[in-house]
Phi, psi and omega in degrees: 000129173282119178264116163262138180271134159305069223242040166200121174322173205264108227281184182270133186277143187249013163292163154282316158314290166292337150273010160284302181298324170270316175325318186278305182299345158308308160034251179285118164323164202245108177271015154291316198250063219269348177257026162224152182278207167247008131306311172323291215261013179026039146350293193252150212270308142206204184198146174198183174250162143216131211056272195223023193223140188270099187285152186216125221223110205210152193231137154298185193258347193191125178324330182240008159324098185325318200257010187303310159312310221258358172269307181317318147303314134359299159302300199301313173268012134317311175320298180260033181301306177260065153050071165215118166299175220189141128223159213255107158249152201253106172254086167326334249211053043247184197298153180261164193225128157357313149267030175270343170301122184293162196279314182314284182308315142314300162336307176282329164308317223270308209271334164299315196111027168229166176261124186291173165309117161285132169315130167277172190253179195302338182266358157118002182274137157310111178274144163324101192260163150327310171202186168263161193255168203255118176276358147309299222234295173151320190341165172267342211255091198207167209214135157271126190263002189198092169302347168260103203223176224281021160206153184314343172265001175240193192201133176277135178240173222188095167250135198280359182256306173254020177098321212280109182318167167191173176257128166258102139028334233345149151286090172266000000 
């Protein structure tokens, strides 16, 4: 059996009417993450109506994500921002992965001060870099002091050059 994976977010619907409903859901911030939204981080899935109500189809970043409520609410009040009621569907399926992150949204991880993800390749592999590089400074010379860091998706780093901890992206 063939699994094809899903390896790019997902693009803004060119109706106008359903890119209004993602435009408004575009929005809402990542609160673990207050600088990428949850477009940035290519969450989000789709948008459609059903009857007069705005469905809106978000993947977590991980199956047990802690802020999974609280974008969802969130969402529903970017929705009734433009006066359109709204519910949140959770879709697991397929998982979502890092490289559903958007080149914007890496940037801004970068610019925040986390070392953004690196992107698999068309066969799904990750390449090996020398290191991660610092998002302070640039270096190569950085070392992890943790796998773990201050949410399940990052991993705490060390640049050895200019001293200074950070957080790294994990690749899902």
């Amino acid at each position: 059996m063939t699994v094809l994976l899903e390896r790019e977010a997902r693009p803004r619907p060119v109706d106008p009417a359903r890119a209004a409903l993602w435009d408004a859901a575009a929005t809402v911030l990542d609160p673990e993450l207050p600088v990428l939204t949850i477009a940035d981080l290519g969450m989000l899935r789709g948008v459609e109506f059903d009857g007069d109500v705005a469905v809106v189809r978000i993947t977590p970043t991980y199956s047990g994500c802690p802020a999974i409520e609280a974008i969802r609410a969130d969402i529903v009040a970017a929705l009734a921002e433009i006066d359109q009621p709204a519910r949140v569907e959770v879709v697991l399926s397929p998982a979502w992965t890092t490289d559903w992150m958007s080149a914007d949204g890496r940037r801004k991880l970068q610019q925040y001060g986390i070392a953004p993800p690196r992107r698999r390749d068309a066969g799904g592999v990750v390449a090996l870099g020398l290191g991660v590089r610092c998002p302070q400074c640039g270096s190569l010379h950085t070392r992890e002091l943790s796998r773990y860091g201050s949410t399940s998706c990052k991993a705490l780093w060390q640049c050895q050059s200019c001293g200074e901890p950070f957080d790294r992206f994990k690749e899902l």
